[in-house]
Backbone as ProteinMPNN parsed JSONL, in Angstrom:
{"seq_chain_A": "XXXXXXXXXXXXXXXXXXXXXXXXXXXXXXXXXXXXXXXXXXXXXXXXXXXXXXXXXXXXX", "coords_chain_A": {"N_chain_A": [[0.824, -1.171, 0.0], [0.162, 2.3, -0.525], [1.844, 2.861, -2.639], [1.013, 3.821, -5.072], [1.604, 6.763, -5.474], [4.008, 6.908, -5.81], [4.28, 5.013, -8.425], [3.156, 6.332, -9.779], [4.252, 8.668, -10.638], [6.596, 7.252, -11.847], [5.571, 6.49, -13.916], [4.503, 8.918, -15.138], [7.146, 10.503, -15.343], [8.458, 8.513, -17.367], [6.541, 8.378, -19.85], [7.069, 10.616, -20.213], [9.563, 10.711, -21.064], [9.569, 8.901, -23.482], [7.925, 9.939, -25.192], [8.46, 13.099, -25.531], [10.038, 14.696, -27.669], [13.977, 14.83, -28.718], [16.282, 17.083, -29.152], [18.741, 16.337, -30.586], [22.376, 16.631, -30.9], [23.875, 15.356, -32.479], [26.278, 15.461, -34.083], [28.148, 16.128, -31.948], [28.139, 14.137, -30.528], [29.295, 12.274, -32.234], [32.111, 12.898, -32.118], [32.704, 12.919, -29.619], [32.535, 10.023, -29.092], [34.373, 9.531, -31.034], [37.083, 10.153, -29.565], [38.028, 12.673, -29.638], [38.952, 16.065, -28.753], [37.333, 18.02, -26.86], [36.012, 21.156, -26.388], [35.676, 23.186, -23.709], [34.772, 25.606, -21.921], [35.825, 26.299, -19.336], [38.221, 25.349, -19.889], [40.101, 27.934, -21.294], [41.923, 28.812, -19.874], [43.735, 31.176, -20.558], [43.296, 33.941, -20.457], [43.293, 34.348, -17.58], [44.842, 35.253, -15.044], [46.846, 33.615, -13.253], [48.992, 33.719, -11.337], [47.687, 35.215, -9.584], [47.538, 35.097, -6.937], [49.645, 34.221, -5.731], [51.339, 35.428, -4.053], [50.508, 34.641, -1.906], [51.049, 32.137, -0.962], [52.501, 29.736, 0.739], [56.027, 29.697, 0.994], [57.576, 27.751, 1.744], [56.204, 25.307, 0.166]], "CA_chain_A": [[0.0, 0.0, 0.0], [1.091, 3.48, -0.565], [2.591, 2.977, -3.986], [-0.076, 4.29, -6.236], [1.892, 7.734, -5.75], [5.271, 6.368, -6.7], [3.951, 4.06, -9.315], [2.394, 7.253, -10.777], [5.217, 9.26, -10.564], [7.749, 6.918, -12.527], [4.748, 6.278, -15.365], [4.501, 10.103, -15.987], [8.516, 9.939, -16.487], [8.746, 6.917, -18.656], [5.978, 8.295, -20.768], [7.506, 11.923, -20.915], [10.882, 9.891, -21.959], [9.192, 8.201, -24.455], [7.087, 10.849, -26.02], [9.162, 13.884, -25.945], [11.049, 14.941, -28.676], [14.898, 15.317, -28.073], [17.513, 17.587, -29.597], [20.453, 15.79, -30.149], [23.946, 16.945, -31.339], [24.83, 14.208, -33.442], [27.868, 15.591, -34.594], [29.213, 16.332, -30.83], [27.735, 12.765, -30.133], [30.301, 11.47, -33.008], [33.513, 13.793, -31.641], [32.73, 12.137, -27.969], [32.758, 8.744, -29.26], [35.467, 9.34, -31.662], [37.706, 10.835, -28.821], [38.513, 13.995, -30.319], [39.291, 16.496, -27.677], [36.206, 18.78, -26.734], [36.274, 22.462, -25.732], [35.12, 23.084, -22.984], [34.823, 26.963, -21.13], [36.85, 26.343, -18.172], [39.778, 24.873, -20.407], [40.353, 28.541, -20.872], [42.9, 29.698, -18.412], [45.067, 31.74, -20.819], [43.176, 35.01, -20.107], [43.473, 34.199, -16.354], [46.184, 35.191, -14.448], [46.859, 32.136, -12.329], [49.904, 34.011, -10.336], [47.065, 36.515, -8.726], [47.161, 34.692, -5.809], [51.001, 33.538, -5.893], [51.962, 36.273, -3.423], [49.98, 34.51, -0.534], [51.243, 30.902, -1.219], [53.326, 29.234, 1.425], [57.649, 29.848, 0.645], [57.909, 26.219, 1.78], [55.854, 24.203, -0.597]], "C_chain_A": [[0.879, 1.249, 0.0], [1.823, 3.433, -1.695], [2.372, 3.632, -5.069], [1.032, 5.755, -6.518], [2.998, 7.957, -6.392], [5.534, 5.909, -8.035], [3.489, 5.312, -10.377], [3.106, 8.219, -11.435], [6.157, 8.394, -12.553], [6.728, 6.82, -14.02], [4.497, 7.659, -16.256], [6.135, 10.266, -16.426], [8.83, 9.423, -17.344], [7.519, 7.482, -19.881], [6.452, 9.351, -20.94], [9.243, 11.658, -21.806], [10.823, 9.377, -23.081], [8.569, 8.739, -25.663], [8.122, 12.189, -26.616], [9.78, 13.695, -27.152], [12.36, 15.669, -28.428], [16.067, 16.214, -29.361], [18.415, 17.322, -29.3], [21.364, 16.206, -31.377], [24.649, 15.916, -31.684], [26.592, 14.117, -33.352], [28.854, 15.409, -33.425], [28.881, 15.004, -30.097], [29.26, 11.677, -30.611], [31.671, 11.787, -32.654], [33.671, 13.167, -30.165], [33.031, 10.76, -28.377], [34.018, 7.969, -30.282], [36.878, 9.536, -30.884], [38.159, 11.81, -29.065], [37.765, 14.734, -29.017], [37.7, 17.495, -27.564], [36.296, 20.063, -25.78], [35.677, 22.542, -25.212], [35.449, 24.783, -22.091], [35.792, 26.696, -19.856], [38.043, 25.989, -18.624], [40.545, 26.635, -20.605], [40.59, 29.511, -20.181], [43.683, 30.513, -19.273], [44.556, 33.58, -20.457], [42.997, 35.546, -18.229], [44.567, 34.082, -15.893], [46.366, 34.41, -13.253], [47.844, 32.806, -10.894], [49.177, 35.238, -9.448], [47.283, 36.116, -6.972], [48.82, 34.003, -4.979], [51.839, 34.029, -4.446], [51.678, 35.499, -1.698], [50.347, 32.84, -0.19], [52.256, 30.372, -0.109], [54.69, 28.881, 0.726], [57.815, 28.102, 0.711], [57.325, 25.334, 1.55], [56.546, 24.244, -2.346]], "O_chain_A": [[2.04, 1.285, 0.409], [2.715, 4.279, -1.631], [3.206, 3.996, -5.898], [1.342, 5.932, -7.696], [3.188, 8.808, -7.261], [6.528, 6.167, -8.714], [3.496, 5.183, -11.601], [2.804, 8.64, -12.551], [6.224, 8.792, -13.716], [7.228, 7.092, -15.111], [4.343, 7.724, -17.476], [6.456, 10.187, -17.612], [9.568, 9.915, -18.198], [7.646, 6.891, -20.953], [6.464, 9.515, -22.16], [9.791, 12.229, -22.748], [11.827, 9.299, -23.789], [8.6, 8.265, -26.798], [8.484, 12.302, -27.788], [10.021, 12.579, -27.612], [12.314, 16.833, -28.029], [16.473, 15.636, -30.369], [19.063, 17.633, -28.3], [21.069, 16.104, -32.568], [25.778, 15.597, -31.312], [27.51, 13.404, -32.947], [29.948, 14.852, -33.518], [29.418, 14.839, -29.002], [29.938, 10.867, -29.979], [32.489, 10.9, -32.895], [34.785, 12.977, -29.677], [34.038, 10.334, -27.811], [34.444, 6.82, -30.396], [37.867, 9.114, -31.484], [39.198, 11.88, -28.409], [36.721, 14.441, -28.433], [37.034, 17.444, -28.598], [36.608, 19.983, -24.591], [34.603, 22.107, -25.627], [36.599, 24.911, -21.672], [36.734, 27.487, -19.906], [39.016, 26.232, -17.911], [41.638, 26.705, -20.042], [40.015, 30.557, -19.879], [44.726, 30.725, -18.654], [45.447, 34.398, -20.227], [42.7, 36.649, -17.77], [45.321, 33.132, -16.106], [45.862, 34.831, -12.212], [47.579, 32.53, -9.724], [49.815, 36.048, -8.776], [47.152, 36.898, -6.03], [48.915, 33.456, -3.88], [52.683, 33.354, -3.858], [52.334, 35.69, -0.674], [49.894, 32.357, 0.848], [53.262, 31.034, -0.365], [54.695, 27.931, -0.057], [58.143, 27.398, -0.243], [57.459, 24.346, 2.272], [56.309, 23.322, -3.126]]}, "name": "protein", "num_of_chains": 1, "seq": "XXXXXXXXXXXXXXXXXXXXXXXXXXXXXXXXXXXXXXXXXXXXXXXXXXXXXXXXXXXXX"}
C-alpha cells in the first residue's frame, strides 16, 4: 500500500521519456565517441592570471 503515488510518478517519467522529442547533437555525439578532444569553457585559463594569488602561497611548498 502506498505505492499508487510512486507508481504514478515513474509512469509520468517513462511516458515523458518516451514521447518527448529530443535535440540531439549528433555531430558532438560522433567527436565524444570518436575521442577527439572537446572544448570546454573552463579549459580557458590563458586570459586568467593564475599568479594573482602567488603572493599569498606558502615559501615552503
Amino acid at each position: 500500500m502506498g505505492r499508487g503515488r510512486a507508481k504514478a510518478k515513474q509512469t509520468k517519467v517513462a511516458r515523458d521519456l518516451k514521447y518527448r522529442t529530443h535535440d540531439t547533437d549528433l555531430s558532438a555525439l560522433a567527436r565524444e565517441l570518436h575521442g577527439e578532444p572537446v572544448k570546454r569553457p573552463e579549459d580557458d585559463l590563458d586570459d586568467v592570471d593564475l599568479d594573482k594569488w602567488s603572493d599569498y602561497a606558502d615559501p615552503r611548498d
